[in-house]
N, C-alpha and C positions, 0 to 999 in steps of 0.2 A: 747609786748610778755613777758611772766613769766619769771622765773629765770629757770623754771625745761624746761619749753622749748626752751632756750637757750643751756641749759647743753645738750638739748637731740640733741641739732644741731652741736654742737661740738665735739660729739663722732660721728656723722654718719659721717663727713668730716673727721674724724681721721681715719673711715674704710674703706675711698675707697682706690681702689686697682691698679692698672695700667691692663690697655686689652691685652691679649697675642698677637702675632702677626695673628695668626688661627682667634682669636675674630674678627678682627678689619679687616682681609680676608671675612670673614661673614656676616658683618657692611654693608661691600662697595657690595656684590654682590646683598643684598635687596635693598637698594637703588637703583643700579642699574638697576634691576630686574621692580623697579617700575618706574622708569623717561624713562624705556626702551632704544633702542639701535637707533631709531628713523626710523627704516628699517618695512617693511610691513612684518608682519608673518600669516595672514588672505586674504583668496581673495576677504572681507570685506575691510578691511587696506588701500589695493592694490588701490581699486577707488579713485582719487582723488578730492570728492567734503565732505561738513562738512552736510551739510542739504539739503533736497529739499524740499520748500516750500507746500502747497497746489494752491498758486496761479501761480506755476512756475516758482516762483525763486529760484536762486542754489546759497546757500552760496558755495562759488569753496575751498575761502580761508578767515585767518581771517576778511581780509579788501577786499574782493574780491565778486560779485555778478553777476550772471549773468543771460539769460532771452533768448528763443527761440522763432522760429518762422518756421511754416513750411509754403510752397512756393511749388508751381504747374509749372508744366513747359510749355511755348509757344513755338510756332511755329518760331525758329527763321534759321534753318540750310535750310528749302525749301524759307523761304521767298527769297522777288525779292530785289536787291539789296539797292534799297531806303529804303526799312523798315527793311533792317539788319543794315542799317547807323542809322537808327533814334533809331533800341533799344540799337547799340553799345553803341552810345551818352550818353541816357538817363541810362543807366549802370554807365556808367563812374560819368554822375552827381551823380547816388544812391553811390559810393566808395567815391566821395569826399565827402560826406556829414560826413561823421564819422571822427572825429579828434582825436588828438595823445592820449586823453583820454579814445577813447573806442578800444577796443581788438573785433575784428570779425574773426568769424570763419564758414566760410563753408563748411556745411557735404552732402556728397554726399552716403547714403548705398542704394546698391545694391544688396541684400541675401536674404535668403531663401528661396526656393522654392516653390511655391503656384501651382504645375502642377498641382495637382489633385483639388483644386478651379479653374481652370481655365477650365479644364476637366468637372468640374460640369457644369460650367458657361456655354457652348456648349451642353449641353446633352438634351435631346428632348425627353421627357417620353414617352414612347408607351400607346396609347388608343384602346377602343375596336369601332375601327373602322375601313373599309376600307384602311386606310392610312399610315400604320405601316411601310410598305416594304418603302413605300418613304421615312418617317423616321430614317429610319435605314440609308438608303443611301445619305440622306443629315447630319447626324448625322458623318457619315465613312468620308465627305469631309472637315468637318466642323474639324475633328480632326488632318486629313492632313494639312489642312492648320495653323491648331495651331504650328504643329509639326516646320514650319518657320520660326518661332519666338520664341522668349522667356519670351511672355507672364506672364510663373509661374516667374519671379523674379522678388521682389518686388523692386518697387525703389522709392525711398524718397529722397526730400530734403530739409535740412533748415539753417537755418541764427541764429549762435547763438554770443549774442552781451554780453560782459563783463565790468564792471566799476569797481573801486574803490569806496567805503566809509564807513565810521563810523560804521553807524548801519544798520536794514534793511530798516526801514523807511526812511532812506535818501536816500536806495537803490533803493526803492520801485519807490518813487517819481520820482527818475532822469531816471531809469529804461523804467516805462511808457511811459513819453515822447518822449525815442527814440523810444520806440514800434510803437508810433503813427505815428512818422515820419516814419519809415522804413515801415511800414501798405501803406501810401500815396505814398511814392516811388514806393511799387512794384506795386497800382493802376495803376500809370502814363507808368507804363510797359505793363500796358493788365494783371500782373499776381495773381491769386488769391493767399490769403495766411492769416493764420487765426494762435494767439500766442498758444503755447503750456501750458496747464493745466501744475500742478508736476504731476497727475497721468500720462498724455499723455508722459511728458517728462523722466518718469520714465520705461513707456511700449518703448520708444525707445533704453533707455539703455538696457534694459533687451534683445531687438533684436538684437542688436551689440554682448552684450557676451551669445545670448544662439541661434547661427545662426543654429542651427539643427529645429528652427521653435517653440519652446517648450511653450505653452500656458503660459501667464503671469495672475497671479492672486493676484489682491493687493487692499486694501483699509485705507483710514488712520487713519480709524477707529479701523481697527487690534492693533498701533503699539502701544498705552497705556496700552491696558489688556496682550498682551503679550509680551513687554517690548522688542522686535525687535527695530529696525531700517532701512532707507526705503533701507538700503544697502545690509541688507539680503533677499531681496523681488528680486533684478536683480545680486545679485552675480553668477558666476558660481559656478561650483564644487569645481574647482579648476584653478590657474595658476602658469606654471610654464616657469621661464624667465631664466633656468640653460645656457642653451645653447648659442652663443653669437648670431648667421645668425636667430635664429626660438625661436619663443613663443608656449608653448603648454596652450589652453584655454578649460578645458572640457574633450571633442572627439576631438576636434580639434586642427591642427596644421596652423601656420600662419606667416607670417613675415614682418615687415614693411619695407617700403624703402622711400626715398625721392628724389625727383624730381630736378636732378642737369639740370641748366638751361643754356646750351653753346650756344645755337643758338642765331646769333646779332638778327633775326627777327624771332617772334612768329606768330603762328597761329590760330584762331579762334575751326578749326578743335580740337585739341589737348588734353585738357577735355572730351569734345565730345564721340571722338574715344575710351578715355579710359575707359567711362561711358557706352559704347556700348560693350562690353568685356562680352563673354556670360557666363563668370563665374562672383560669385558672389567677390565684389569690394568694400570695401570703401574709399572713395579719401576726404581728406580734404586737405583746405586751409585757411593758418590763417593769418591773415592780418593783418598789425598795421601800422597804420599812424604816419611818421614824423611832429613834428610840419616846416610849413611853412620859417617859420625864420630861424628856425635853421637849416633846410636841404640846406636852399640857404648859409649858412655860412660855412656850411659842405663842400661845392662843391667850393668856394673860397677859402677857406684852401688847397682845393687841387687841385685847376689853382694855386694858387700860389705856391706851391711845385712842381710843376711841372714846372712852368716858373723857378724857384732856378736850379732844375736840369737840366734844357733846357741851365740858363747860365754856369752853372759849364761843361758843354759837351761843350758850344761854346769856354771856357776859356782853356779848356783844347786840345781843335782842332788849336787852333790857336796860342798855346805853341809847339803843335805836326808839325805846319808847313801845315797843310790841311786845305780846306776850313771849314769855321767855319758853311755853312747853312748844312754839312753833320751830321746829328743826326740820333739816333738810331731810328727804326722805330715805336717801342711800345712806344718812349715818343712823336713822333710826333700825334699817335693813340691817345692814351692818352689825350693825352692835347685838342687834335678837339672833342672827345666823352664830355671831363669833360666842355666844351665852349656850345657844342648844349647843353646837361643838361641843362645847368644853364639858357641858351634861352627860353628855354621849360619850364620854371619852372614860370620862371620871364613873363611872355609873353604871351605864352600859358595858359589855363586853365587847369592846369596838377598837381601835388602835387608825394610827396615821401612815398612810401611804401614798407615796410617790406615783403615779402613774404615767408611761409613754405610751401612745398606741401608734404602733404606725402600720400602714399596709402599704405595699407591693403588688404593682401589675404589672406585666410584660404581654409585648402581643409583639406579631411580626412587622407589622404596620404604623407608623405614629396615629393612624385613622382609628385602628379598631384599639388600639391604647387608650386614646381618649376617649372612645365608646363605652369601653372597661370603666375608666376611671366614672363618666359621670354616674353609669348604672352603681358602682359602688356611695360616691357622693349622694346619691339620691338617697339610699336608703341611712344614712347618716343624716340627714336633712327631714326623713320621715320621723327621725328622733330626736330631731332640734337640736342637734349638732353640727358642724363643718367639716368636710375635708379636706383639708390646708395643703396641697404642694409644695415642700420640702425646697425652696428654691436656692440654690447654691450649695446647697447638702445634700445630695444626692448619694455623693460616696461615700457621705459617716451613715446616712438613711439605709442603704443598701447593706453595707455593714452590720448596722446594727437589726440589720431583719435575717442574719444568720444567725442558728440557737449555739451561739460561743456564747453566752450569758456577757457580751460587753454592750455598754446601751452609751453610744457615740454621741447621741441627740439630745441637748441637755433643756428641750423641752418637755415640762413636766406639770401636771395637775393635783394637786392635793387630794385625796379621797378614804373616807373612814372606810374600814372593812368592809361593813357590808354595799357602797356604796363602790368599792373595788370589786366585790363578789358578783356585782350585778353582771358583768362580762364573764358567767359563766360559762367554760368550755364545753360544754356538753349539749349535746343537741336528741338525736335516736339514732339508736344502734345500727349500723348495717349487716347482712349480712347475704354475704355473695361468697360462696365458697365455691373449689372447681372439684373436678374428677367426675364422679355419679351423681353431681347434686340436680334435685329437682326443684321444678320452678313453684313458689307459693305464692304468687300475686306481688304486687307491689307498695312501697313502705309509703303510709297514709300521711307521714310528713315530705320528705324529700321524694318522693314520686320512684326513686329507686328500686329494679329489681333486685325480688328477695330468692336466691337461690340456695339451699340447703341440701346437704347429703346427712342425712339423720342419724347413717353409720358414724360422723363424726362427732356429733352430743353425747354430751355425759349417761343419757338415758333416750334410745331410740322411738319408744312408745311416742304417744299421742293422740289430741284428742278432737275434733270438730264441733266447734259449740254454733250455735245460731238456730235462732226463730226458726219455726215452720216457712219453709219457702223462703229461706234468707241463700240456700245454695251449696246446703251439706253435700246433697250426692254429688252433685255437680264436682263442688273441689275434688271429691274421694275419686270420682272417676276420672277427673283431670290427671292427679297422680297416679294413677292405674297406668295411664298413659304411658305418663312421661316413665314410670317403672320401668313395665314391660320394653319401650323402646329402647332404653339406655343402660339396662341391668340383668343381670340375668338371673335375678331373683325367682323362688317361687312364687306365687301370689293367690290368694284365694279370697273370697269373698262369703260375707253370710249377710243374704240380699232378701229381706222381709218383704219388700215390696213388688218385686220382679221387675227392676229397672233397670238394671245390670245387662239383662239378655243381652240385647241389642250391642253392647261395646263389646263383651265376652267372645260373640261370633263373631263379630270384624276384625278380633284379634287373635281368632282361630281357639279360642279357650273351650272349654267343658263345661257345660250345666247340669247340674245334679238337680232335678227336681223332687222335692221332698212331698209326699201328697197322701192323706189318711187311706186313700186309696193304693198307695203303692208303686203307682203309674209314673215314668219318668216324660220328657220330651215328645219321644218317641213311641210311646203306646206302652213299648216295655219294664219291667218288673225294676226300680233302684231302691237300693234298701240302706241303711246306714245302719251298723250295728252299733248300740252303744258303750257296750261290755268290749269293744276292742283293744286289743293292749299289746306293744312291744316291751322286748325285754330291756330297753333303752328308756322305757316312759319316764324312769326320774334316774335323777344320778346319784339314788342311794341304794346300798346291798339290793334291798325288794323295791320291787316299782309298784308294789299290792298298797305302801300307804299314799301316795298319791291315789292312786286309781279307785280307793277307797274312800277319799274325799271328796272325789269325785260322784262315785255312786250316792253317797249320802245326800249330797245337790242335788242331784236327780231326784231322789227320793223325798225329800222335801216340798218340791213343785208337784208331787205326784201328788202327796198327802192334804198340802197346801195347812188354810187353817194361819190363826195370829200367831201363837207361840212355835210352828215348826216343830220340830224334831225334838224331843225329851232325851233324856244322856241314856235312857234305859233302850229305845226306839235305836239310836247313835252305837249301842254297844250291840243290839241284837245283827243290826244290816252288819256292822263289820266285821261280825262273826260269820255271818253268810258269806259274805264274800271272799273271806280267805277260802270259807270249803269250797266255794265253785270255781275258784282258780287253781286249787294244787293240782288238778292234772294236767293242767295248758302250763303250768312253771314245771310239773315233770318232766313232761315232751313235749315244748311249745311245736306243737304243729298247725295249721289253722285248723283242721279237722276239729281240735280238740277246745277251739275257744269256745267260751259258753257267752250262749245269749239272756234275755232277759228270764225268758221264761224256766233258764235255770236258776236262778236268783229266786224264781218266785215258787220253785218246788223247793227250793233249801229255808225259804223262811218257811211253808208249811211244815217244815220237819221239828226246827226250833221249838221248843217245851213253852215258853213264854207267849199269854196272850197279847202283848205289843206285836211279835211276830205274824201274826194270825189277822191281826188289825193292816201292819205294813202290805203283808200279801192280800188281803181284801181291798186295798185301793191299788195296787199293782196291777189288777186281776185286766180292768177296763185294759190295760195297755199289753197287756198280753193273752189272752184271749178273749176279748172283746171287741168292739169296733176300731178300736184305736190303738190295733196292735202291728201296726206300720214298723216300730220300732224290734219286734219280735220278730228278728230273721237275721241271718247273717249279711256281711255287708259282701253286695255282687257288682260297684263297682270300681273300676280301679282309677288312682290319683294320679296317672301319669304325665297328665298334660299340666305345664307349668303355671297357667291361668285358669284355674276352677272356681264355679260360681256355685254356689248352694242358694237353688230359691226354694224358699220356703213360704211362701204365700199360701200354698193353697191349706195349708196345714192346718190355718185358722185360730181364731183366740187362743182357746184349748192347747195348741200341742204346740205354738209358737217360741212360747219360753223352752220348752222342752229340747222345739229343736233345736232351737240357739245356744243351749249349753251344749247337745251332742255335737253338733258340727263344730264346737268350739275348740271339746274332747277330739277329735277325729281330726282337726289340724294340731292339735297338740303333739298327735301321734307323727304327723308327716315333718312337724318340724323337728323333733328326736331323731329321724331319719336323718335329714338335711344336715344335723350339725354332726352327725357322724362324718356326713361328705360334706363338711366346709361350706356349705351352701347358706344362703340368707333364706328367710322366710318373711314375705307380709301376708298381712291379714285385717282383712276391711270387714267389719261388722258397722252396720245399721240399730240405730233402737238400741244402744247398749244401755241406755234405761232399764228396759224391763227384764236386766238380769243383775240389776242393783234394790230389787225391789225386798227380794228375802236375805234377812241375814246370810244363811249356810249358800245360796249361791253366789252370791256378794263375795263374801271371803275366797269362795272359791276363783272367782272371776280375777280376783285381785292376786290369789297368788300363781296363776295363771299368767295373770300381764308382768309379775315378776320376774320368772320363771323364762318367758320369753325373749328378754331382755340378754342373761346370762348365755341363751341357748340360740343364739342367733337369728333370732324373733324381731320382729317389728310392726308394732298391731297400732290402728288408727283406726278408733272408737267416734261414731256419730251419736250427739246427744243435743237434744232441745234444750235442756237446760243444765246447766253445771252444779244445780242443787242436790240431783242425787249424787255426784261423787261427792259434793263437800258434805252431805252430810254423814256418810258413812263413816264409822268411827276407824276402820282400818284406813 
């Protein structure tokens, strides 16, 4: 340094001057101003997470990360008592699994109102057709019965898991892991459940603070051009936590409370009930496991405080002159509670957990707030519990009933596993699906309509069980209905009783009446052939072995008899049959199909006396009185609602015809899936074509068969013993 830059440094230290006391007031309030007051002034602020990821993880805090999962609900409140023990169980193993390291939290929301999606969902557009009026008036029932339920409110739930570490990438890693595990557990449950995106995790929060329903619109691609963050994407308007009983969020007014836990014995019901509350609810529960060790040392710390003051009471009873076993009653209590514990711990497959429950209402009103709240309280009081309002903690309450896995409210209850497990999340299944779905009555727990499209199950078939006069045909021809109005399905029926008629013509369809006499409706000649066959009938090279296992069915009911068909009887018809089809697979023309009574001059030709036997019981159905089936078929399938009565056919020929008419939709649905078309098919009585082996199997790989080929067949049965006990 110079000499002149030295001089010029010692005059500027010669000029400073002391700060007034106003300065040094001015000093502290920037700084201030900028290190902040460490309080939320933004409803930005107010959330408490730092980041959400794109992969769905939530930096919560600095060392803090966490990761969701949403979960579908099963059927656990109707099941039979053995499978409510086995999913309690296997609950209980999924809560031990997580150790004093991970934080879980389970959210249960309940809000918003989707009445008018659900209203869509139901609604039956008018066409220019004949059909309108019934429309309307299956459309008026279909709304009545919505009105039962509360279908419009959404409900979700999920599973969000919290850790500790470093960075994200140590979060990432250890993150995943549990995801996979907790993925496998809820498997071994039956319950579907697939991890949260951040967009999806982010379209959640935004549903918790903007419960008026308000379209969420985010991408994160937004957040670099315009310098946002993904907090201003699910903020509300505003919140305000002035008040100490109620939070205002928005429009809306809310308040939290927590779940004081008095009752010695819990109930399975008690979540449940509160989850069934037909206003809109969010219930969380936040869980934190004890480590093992330490909670058994916990519980000896306090047998042995307890045995100290057990002696200090005896020392001082026997100073006093009384018997020394007279002790007060809560340390007798005491001491047997803190003894089983520790049994239970040591012994049992049980463990220690922390428990918060808290619930959230919101209503537009402070009136109908407080309406919510006591209808919730009540049923916490039916279980000899309390609902506590959260007084002054509103905004850690409100916080902490968002699934960021942070639990702000540091009150908390003790409870072993299964004692935790009782607040099982599972209730019965819903299911309301849209597009073609038809309506099935309403779910026997939550009063809920059940609306199904059966095109979107793993397997469309199905079955109608119930007692004599419980209301098979009834449902069968309810979905008839709803079909025909909203589908443009085929649909046929095979109607043993003749009850059908009546809906078939109000909805313009076709009656095929089957009668040993021949006579359809109308006086005139209807015949069903049952040798008929397209060159589509199976989707292998020849359509001869199908059609061939088929005629053996036939023939089987023909012959009757306990043992059926012998392998020698089995190899003679399926040599007849190939001869009497190679000229219709030469030139299929219809000219050339052959009917029964060709079958039954090709077995008389056959060398073998089984042949001669088969043709001797064929005879009745082809030249004799009951040769109704011996003609070709004269009428045509064109009308999309066809009803085969077969009543008048009688004991005799009932089975008979229910396998042909079965054969002869087989054939229309082959057609159909050529043209992309669907096919149903409502049989009555499918008992009595479970009754012989060989048509049994047939019947079964028919309902197969229908499945792959665009088929969808709903079987009425009195009892479900003859499917269960068929060994196929």
């Amino acid at each position: 340094m110079s000499k002149g830059q030295t001089k010029k440094t010692r005059e500027t230290a010669g000029n400073k001057r002391k700060l007034t006391r106003a300065e040094k007031k001015q000093i502290v309030a920037v700084i201030r101003q900028a290190k902040g007051d460490g309080k939320a002034h933004t409803a930005q602020q107010t959330i408490p997470y730092l980041a959400m990821y794109p992969d769905g993880i939530c930096k919560v805090a600095q060392r803090k990360y966490s990761k969701s999962i949403a979960f579908e609900d099963i059927n656990y409140q109707l099941a039979q008592a053995d499978d409510k023990t086995a999913i309690f169980e296997n609950w209980c193993d999924f809560l031990n699994y997580f150790d004093a390291s991970v934080n879980v939290q389970l959210s249960f929301i309940n809000q918003g109102s989707q009445q008018e999606q659900a209203a869509r969902a139901i609604h039956i557009p008018q066409q220019n057709d004949d059909f309108n009026s019934i429309r309307t008036e299956y459309s008026d029932m279909l709304k009545s019965q919505l009105a039962k339920g509360n279908n419009g409110l959404v409900k979700h739930k999920y599973i969000t898991f919290s850790i500790e570490a470093d960075n994200p990438a140590a979060a990432r890693a250890r993150l995943s892991r549990i995801e996979t595990d907790v993925l496998n557990n809820f498997k071994v449950l039956g319950v579907s459940a697939h991890p949260l995106s951040g967009y999806e995790r982010l379209k959640v929060l935004h549903g918790v603070f903007h419960p008026a329903g308000e379209p969420f619109s985010f991408s994160y691609d937004w957040l670099t051009p315009t310098g946002l963050t993904t907090k201003d994407f699910i903020a509300p308007s505003s919140f305000k936590f002035g008040e100490g009983r109620y939070f205002a969020m928005g429009k809306k007014t809310g308040a939290v409370s927590f779940l004081e836990i008095l009752a010695p014995e819990l109930n399975d019901r008690i979540l449940a009930d509160m989850l069934d509350l037909e206003t809109g609810v969010i219930v969380n529960l936040h869980i934190k496991s004890i480590d093992q060790s330490e909670a058994i040392k916990t519980i000896k710390r306090k047998i042995t405080d307890l045995d100290k003051m057990k002696i200090e009471e005896q020392k001082k009873a026997v100073r006093s002159g009384y018997d020394m076993d007279i002790l007060p009653s809560d340390l007798a209590t005491f001491g047997n509670e803190a003894k089983n514990l520790l049994q239970d711990l040591q012994s049992r497959n049980e463990r220690m957990f922390l428990l918060t429950f808290l619930v959230v209402n919101m209503a537009d009103t402070k009136r109908k707030l407080e309406n919510d709240i006591f209808a919730a309280a009540g049923i916490a009081q039916k279980y000899n519990c309390a609902l506590t309002r959260l007084d002054y903690q509103q905004e850690a309450g409100l916080m902490s009933s968002v699934p960021l896995g942070e639990n702000l409210i540091p009150i908390q209850r003790g409870l072993t596993t299964s004692s935790t497990a009782i607040f099982i999340p599972f209730i019965t299944q819903e299911l309301f699906q849209t597009g073609a779905a038809l309506y099935y009555g309403l779910n026997a727990l939550s009063n809920n309509m059940i609306l199904c499209d059966r095109k979107q199950l793993k397997n469309p078939n199905g079955l109608i069980l119930g007692t004599p006069g419980s209301g098979k045909s009834f449902a069968a021809k309810r979905e008839i209905t709803n079909a025909f109005l909203i589908t443009d399905d085929d649909i046929f029926i095979c109607d043993p009783e003749a009850e059908y008629f009546a809906l078939v013509k109000r909805l313009g369809g076709q009656v095929i009446r089957l009668s040993p006499t021949g006579k359809g409706m109308d006086g005139t000649p209807q015949y069903v052939n049952p040798m008929d066959m397209n060159l589509n009938y199976s989707e292998d090279d020849s359509p001869l072995a199908l059609k061939s296992d088929f005629i053996l069915s036939l023939c089987e009911l023909v012959i009757g008899g306990k043992e059926g068909l012998q392998p020698v009887d089995k190899t003679v018809i399926d040599r007849a049959v190939r001869n009497v089809y190679r000229d219709y697979l030469a030139d299929p023309v219809p000219e050339k199909m052959p009917i029964l009574g060709d079958l039954y001059d090709e077995l008389l030709k056959q060398p073998e006396p089984e042949a001669a036997r088969i043709a001797a019981a064929l005879e009745l159905y082809v030249s004799g009185s009951l040769n109704v089936f011996n003609h070709r078929t004269n009428v045509e399938l064109s009308n999309r609602l066809v009803c085969f009565d077969i009543k008048q056919l009688g004991k005799q020929l009932k089975k008979l015809g229910m396998l042909i008419v079965q054969d002869q939709i087989w054939n229309r649905v082959t057609i159909n899936r050529a043209e992309k078309k669907s096919t149903r098919y409502y049989m009555d009585e499918f008992h009595l074509l479970l009754k012989e082996e060989q048509t049994a199997a047939y019947s079964v790989e028919i309902w197969k068969r229908f499945r792959k080929w665009g088929g969808k067949q709903a079987q009425s049965l009195q009892s479900c013993k003859w499917g269960l006990c068929m060994p196929s």
